[in-house]
C-alpha positions as a Markdown table, in Angstrom:
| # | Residue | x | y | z |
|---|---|---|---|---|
| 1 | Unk | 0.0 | 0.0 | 0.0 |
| 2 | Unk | 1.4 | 3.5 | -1.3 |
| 3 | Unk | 2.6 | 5.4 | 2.0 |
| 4 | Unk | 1.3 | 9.3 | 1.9 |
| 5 | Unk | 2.3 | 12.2 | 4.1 |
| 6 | Unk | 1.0 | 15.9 | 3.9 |
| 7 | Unk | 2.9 | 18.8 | 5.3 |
| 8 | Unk | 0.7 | 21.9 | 6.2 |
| 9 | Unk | -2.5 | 21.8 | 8.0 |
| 10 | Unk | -4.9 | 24.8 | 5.9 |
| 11 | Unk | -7.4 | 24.6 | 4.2 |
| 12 | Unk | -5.9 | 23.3 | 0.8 |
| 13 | Unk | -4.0 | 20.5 | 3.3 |
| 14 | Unk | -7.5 | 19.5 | 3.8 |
| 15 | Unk | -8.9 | 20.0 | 0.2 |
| 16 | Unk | -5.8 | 17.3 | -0.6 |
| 17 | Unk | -6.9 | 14.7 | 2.4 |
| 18 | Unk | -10.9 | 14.3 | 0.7 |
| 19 | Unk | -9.2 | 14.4 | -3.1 |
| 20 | Unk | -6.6 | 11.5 | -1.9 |
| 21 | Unk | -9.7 | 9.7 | 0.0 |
| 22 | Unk | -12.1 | 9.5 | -3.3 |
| 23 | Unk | -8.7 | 7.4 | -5.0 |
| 24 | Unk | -8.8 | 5.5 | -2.1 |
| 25 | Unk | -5.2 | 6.6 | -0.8 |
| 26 | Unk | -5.1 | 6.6 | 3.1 |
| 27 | Unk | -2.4 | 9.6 | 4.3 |
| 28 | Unk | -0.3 | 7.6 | 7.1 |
| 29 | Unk | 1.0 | 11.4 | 8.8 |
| 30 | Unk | 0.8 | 14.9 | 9.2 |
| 31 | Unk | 3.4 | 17.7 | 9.5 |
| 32 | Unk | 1.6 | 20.8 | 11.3 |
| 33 | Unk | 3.7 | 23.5 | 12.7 |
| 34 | Unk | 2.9 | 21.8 | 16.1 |
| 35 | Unk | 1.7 | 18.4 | 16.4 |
| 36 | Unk | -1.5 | 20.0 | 18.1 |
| 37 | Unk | -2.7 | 21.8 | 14.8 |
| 38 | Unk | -1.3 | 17.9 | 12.6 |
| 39 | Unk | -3.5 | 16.1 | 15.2 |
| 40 | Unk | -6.3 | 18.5 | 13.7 |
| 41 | Unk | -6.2 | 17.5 | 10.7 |
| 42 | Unk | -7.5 | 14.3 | 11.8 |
| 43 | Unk | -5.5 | 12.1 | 9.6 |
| 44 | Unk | -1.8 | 10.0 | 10.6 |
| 45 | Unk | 0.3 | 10.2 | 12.7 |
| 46 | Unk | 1.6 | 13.9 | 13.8 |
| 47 | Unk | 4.4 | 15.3 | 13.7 |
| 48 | Unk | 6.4 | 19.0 | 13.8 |
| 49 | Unk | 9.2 | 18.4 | 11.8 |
| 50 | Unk | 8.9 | 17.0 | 8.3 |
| 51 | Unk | 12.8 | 16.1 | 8.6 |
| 52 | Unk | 11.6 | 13.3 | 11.7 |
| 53 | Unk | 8.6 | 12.6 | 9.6 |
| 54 | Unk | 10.5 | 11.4 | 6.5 |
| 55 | Unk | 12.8 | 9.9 | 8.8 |
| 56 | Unk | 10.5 | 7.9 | 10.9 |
| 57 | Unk | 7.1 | 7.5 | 8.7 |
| 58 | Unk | 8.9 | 5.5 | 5.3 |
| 59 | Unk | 6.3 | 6.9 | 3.0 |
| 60 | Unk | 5.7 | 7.2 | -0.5 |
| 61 | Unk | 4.9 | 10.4 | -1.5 |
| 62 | Unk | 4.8 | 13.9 | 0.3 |
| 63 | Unk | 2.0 | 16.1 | -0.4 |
| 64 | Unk | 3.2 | 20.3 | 0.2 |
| 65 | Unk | 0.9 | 22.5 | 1.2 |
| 66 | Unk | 3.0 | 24.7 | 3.1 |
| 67 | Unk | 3.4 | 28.6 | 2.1 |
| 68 | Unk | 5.7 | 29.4 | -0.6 |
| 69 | Unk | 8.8 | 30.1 | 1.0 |
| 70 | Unk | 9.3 | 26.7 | 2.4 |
| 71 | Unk | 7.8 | 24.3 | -0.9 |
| 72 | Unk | 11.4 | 24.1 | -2.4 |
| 73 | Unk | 13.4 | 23.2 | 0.9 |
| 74 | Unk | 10.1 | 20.6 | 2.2 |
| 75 | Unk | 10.2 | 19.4 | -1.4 |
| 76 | Unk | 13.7 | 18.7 | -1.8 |
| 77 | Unk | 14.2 | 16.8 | 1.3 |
| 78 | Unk | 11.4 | 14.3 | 0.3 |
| 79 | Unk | 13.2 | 14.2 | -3.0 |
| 80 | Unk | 16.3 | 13.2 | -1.3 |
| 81 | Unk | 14.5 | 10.2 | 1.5 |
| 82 | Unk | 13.4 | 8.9 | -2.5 |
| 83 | Unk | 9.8 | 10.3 | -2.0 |
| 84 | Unk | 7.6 | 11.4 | -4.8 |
| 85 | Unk | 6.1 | 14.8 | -4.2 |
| 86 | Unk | 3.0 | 16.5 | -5.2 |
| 87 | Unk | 3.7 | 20.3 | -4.6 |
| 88 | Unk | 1.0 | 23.3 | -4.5 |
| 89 | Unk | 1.8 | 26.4 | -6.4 |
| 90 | Unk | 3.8 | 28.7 | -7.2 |
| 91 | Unk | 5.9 | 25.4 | -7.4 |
| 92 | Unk | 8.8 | 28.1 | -5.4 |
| 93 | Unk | 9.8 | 31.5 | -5.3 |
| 94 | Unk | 12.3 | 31.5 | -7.8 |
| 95 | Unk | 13.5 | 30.2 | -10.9 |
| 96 | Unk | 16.9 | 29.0 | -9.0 |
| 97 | Unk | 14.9 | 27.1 | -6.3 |
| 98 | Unk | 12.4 | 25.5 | -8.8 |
| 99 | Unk | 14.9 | 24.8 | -11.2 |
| 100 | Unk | 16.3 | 22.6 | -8.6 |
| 101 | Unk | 13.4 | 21.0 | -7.6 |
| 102 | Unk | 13.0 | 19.2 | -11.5 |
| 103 | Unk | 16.8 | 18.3 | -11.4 |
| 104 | Unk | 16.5 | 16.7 | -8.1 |
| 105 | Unk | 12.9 | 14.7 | -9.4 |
| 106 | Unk | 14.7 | 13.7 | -12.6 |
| 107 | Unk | 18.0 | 12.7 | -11.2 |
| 108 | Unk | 16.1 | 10.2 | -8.5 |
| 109 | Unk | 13.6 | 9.4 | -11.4 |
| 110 | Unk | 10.9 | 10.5 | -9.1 |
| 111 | Unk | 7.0 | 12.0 | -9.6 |
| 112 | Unk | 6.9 | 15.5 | -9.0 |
| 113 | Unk | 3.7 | 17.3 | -9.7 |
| 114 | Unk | 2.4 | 21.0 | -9.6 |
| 115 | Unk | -1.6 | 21.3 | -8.2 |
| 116 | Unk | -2.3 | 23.3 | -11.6 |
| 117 | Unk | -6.0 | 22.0 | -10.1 |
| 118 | Unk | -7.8 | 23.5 | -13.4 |
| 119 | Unk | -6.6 | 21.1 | -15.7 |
| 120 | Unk | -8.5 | 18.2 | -13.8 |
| 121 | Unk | -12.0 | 20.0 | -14.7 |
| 122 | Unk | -14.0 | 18.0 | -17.4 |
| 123 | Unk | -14.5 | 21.2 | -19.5 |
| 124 | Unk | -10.8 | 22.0 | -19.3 |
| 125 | Unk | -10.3 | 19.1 | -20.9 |
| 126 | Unk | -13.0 | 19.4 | -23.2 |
| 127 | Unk | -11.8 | 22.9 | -24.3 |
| 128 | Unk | -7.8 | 21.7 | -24.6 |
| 129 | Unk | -9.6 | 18.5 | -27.5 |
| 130 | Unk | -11.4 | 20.8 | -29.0 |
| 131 | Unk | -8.4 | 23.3 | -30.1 |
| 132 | Unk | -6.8 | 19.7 | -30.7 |
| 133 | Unk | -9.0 | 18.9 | -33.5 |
| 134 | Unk | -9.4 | 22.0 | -34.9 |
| 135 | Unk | -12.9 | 23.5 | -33.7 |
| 136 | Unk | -11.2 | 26.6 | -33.1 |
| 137 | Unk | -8.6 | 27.0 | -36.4 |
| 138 | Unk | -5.8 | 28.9 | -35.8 |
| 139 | Unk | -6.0 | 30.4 | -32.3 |
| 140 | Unk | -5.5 | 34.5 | -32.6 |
| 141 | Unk | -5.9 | 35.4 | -29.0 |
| 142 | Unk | -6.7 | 34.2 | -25.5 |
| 143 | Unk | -7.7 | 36.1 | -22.9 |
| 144 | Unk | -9.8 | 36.4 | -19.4 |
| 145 | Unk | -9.0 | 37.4 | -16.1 |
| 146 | Unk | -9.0 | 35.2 | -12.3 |
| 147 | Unk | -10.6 | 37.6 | -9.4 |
| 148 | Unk | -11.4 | 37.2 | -5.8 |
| 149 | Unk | -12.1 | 39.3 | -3.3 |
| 150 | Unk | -9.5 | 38.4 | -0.4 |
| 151 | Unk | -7.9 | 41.7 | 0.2 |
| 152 | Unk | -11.2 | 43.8 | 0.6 |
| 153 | Unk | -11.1 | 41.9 | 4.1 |
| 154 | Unk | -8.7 | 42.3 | 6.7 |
| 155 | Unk | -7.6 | 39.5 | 7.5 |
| 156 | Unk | -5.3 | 38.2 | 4.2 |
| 157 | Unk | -3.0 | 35.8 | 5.4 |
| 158 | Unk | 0.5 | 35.0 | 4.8 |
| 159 | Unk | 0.0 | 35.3 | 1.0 |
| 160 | Unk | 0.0 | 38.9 | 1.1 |
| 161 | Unk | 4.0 | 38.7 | 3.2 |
| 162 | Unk | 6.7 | 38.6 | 1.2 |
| 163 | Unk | 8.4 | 37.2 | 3.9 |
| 164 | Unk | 6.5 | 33.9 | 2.7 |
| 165 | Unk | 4.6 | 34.1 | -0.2 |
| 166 | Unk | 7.8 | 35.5 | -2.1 |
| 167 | Unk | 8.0 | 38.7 | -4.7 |
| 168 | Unk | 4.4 | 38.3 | -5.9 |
| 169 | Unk | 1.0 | 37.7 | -4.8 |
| 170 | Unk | -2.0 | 37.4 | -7.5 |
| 171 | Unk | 0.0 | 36.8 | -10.1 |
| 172 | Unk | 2.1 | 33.7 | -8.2 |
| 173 | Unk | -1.0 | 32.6 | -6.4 |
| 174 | Unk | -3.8 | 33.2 | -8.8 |
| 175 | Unk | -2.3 | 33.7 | -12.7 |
| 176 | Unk | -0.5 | 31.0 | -12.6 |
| 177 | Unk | -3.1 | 28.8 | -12.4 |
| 178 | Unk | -4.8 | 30.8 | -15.8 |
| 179 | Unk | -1.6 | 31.0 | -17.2 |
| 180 | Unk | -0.9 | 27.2 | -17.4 |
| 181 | Unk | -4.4 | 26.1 | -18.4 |
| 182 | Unk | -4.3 | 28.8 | -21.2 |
| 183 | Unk | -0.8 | 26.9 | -22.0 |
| 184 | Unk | -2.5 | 23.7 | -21.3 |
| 185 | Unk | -5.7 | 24.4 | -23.4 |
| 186 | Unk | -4.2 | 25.9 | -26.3 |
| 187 | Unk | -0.9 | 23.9 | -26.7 |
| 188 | Unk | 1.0 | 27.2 | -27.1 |
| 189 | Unk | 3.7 | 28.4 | -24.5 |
| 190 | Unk | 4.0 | 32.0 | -23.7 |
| 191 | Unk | 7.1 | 33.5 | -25.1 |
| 192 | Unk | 7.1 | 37.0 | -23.5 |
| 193 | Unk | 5.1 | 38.9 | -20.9 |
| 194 | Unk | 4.5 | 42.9 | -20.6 |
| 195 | Unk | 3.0 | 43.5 | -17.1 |
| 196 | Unk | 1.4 | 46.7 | -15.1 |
| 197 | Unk | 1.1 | 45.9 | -11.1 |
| 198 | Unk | -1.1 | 47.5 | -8.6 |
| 199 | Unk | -1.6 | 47.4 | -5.1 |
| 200 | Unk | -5.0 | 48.9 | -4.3 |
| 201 | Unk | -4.7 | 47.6 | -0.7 |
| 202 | Unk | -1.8 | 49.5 | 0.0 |
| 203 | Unk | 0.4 | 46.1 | 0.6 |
| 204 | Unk | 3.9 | 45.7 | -0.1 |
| 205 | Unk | 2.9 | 43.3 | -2.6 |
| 206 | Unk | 0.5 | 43.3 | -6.1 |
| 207 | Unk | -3.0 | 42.6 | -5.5 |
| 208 | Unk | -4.0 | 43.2 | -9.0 |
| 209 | Unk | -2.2 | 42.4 | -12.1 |
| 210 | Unk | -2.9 | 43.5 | -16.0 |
| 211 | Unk | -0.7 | 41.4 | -18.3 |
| 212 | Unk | 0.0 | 41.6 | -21.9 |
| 213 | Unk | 0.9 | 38.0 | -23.3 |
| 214 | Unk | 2.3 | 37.1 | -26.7 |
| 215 | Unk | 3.1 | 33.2 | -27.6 |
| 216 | Unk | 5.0 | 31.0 | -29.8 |
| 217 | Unk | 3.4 | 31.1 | -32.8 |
| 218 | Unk | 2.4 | 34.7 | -33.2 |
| 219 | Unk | -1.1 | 33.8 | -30.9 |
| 220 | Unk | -1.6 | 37.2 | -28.4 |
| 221 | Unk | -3.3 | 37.1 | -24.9 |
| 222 | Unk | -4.1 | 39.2 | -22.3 |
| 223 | Unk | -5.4 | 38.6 | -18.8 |
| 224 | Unk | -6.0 | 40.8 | -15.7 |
| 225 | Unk | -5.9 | 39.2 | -11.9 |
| 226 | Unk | -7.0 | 41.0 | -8.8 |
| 227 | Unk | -8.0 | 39.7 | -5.0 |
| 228 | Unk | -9.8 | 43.4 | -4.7 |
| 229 | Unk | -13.1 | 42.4 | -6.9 |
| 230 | Unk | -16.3 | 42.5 | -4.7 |
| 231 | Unk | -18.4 | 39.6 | -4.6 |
| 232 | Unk | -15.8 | 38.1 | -7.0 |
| 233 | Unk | -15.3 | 34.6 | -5.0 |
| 234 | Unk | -13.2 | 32.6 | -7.4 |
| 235 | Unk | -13.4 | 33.6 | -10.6 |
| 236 | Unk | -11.1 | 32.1 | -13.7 |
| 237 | Unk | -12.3 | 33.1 | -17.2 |
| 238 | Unk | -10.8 | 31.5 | -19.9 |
| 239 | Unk | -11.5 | 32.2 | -23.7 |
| 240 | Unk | -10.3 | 31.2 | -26.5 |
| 241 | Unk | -10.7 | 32.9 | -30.3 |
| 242 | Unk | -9.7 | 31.5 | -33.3 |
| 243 | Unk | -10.7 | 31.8 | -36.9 |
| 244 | Unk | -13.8 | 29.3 | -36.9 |
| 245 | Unk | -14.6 | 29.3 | -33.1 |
| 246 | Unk | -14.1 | 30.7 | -29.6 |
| 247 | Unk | -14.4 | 29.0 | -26.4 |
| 248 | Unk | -15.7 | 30.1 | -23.1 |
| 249 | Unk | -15.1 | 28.4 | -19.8 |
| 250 | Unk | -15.5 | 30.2 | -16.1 |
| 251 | Unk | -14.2 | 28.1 | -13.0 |
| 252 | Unk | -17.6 | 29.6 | -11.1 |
| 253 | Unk | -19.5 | 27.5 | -13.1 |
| 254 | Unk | -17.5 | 24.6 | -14.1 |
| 255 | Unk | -19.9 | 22.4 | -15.9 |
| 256 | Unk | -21.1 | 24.5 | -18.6 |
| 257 | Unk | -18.7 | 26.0 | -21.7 |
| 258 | Unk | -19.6 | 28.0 | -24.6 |
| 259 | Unk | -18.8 | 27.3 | -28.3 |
| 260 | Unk | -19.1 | 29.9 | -30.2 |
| 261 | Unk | -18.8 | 28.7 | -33.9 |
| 262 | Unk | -18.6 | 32.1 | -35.8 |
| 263 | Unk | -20.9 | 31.0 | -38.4 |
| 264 | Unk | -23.9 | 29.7 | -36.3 |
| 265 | Unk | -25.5 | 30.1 | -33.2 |
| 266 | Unk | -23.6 | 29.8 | -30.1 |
| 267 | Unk | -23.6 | 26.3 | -28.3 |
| 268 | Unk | -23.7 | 25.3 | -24.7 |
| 269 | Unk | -22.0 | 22.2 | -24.0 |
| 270 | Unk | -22.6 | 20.7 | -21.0 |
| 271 | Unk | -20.2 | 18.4 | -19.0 |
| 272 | Unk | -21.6 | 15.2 | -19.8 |
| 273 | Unk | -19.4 | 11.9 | -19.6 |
| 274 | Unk | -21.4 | 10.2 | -22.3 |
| 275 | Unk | -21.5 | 13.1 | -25.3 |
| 276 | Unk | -18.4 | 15.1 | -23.9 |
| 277 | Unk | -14.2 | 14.6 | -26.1 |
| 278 | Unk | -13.7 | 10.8 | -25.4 |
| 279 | Unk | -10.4 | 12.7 | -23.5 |
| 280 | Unk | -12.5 | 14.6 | -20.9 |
| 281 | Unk | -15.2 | 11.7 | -20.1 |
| 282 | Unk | -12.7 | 9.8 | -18.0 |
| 283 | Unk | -13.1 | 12.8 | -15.6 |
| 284 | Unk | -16.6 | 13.4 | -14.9 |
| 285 | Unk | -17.5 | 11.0 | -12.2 |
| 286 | Unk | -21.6 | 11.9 | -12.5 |
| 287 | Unk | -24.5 | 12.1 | -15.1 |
| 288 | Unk | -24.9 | 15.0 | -17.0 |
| 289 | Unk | -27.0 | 17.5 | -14.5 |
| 290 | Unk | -25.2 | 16.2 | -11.6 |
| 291 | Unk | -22.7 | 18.7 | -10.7 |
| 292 | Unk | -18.9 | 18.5 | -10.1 |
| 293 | Unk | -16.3 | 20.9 | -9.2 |
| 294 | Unk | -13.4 | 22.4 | -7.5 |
| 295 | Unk | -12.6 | 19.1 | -5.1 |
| 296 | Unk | -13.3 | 16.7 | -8.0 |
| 297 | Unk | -10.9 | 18.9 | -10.4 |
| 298 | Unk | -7.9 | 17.7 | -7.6 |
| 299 | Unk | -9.5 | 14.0 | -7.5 |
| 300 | Unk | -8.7 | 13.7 | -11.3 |
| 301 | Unk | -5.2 | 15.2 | -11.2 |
| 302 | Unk | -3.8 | 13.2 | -8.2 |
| 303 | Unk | -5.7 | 10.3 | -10.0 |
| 304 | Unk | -3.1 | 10.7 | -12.3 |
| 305 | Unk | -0.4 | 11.7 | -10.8 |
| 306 | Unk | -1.1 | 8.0 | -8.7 |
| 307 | Unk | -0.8 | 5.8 | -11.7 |
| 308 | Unk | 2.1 | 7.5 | -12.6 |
| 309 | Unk | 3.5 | 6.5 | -9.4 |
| 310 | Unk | 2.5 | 3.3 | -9.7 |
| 311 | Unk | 4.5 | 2.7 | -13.4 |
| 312 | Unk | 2.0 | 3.7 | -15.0 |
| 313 | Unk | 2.9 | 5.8 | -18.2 |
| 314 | Unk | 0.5 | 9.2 | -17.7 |
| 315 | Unk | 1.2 | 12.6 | -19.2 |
| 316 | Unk | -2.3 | 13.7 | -17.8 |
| 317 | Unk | -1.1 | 15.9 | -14.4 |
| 318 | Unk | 1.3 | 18.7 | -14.3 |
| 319 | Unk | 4.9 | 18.2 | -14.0 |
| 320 | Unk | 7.4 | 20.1 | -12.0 |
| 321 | Unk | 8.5 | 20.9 | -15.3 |
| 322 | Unk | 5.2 | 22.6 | -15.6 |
| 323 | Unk | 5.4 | 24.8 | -12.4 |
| 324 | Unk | 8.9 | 25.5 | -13.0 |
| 325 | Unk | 7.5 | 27.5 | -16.4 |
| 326 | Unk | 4.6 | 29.0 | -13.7 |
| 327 | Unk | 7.7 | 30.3 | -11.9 |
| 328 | Unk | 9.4 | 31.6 | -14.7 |
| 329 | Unk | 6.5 | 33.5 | -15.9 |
| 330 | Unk | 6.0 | 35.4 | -12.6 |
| 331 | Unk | 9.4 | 36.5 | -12.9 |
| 332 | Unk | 8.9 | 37.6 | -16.7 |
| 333 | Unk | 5.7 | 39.7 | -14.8 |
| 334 | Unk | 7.5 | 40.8 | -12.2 |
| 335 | Unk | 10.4 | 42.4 | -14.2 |
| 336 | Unk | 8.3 | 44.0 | -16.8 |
| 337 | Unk | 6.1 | 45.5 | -13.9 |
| 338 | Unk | 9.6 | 46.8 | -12.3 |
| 339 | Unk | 11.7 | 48.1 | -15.9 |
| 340 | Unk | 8.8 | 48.5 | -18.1 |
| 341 | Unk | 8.5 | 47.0 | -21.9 |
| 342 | Unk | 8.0 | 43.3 | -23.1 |
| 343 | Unk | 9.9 | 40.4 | -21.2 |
| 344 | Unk | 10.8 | 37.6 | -22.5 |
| 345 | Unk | 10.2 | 34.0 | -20.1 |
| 346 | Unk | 13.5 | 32.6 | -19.2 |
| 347 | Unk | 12.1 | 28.8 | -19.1 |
């Protein structure tokens, strides 16, 4: 039986534990910053020190969902006790640490996977087999924004500290996820970045982002992030344009896309495992009507990131490879915002 440990005791700690329960993986201990708060979790053995926990608990595969500052040193350690690790994003808080983080993986020949969650929805995948075969034609531009409304409360949390979420807030905790399922969806990496930053809260860090996005190929994009939008709870808005079609998708309401042929009448498709891309049917776990969201969406990806694992050959889940580009486009965001003029992404 595959041995799991999770390090970090939030709310996404616990988002992980009911994903990893729906495989059927058990998690055999828990890193808190005090046993106490591991003990709350409810789940394993507890423990303060993920150093004694590798040592003492053998497992498998650590699960990080730690704040940013400490993913690449919690990460690396697992990678060197021979332990796969499924890592939440920003993958680190530089290029230099993540970069290490994929050398370490590959050297051992170990799993390492980002929680890019968005690429486990059905429509996701839907959208990503659509632009596959063509729906769309040539893609022209992509665009949309991700909003919340976190920082029009007081209480923020560490993400808005440099100290520990790193140099960037909304764009390291919310565009990256956007930024890899545009990637993801349209098969097109972005080659260079041009980025304005605000921070309407008055915070040492960005809480809203307007970025300017061109990619291989000659496709543009644009997308603006914020965590000062009222009422906005979690919104991602994707869209895709190309020369036949366009494609709609918003993470509020996960189980309906619009296709938007642009010679007849918009279409509503529906996530439906039995009339959905034979690609995105696999994950929809319900009838058509029968809704699925944000915890299912992290069900599918550690689904695959499982078999992999096991020996299985899956290119389904996001790599560290993957979060390593995530990384590298915050810094391309982060310079432009600082010198002005396009940036090109170093990875």
């Amino acid at each position: 039986m595959t041995r799991v440990a999770i390090v970090g005791t939030g709310f996404i700690a616990r988002v992980h534990v009911g994903a990893l329960r729906a495989i059927g993986v058990q998690v055999a201990a828990v890193c808190g910053t005090t046993r106490e708060k591991a003990e709350a979790l409810g789940e394993g053995r507890p423990y303060d020190d993920v150093r004694e926990l590798l040592e003492q608990e053998r497992v498998d595969v650590l699960h990080v969902c730690t704040p940013n500052d400490v993913h690449a040193e919690q990460a690396l350690a697992a990678l060197e006790h021979g332990v796969h690790v499924v890592c939440e994003k920003p993958l680190a808080v530089s290029t230099d640490e993540s970069a290490r983080m994929v050398a370490a993986a590959a050297e051992r020949g170990l799993v390492g996977a980002t929680c890019y969650h968005v690429r486990g929805y059905p429509l996701i995948e839907q959208m990503r087999a659509e632009v596959a075969a063509g729906t769309t034609g040539e893609i022209s531009f992509v665009h949309g924004r991700y909003l919340c409304d976190d920082v029009l409360f007081p209480a923020s949390g560490w993400r808005v500290d440099p100290a520990r979420s790193g140099p960037s807030y909304v764009v390291g905790d919310l565009g990256t996820h956007w930024l890899d399922a545009a990637e993801h969806v349209t098969g097109l990496h972005i080659a260079r970045v041009q980025a304005d930053f605000r921070s309407f809260a008055g915070g040492p860090l960005e809480d809203y982002a307007a970025l300017l996005l061109r990619f291989e190929g000659g496709a543009a994009g644009s997308l603006v992030i914020s965590a000062s939008a009222a009422r906005r709870k979690n919104q991602l808005l994707l869209e895709v344009e190309g020369r036949r079609a366009g494609l709609s998708w918003d993470q509020e309401e996960p189980n309906r896309l619009l296709l938007r042929p642009a010679d007849e009448p918009t279409r509503l498709v529906v996530k439906d495992p039995s009339t959905n891309r034979s690609s995105a049917r696999p994950l929809a776990h319900y009838p058509a009507g029968h809704a699925e969201g944000y915890g299912a969406a992290f069900r599918n990806l550690f689904a695959g990131v499982y078999r992999a694992i096991a020996g299985e050959h899956d290119e389904t889940f996001p790599t560290f490879a993957d979060g390593h580009r995530g990384v590298a486009l915050v810094e391309a965001a982060l310079a432009s915002a600082r010198d002005g003029g396009w940036v090109t992404v170093s990875a």
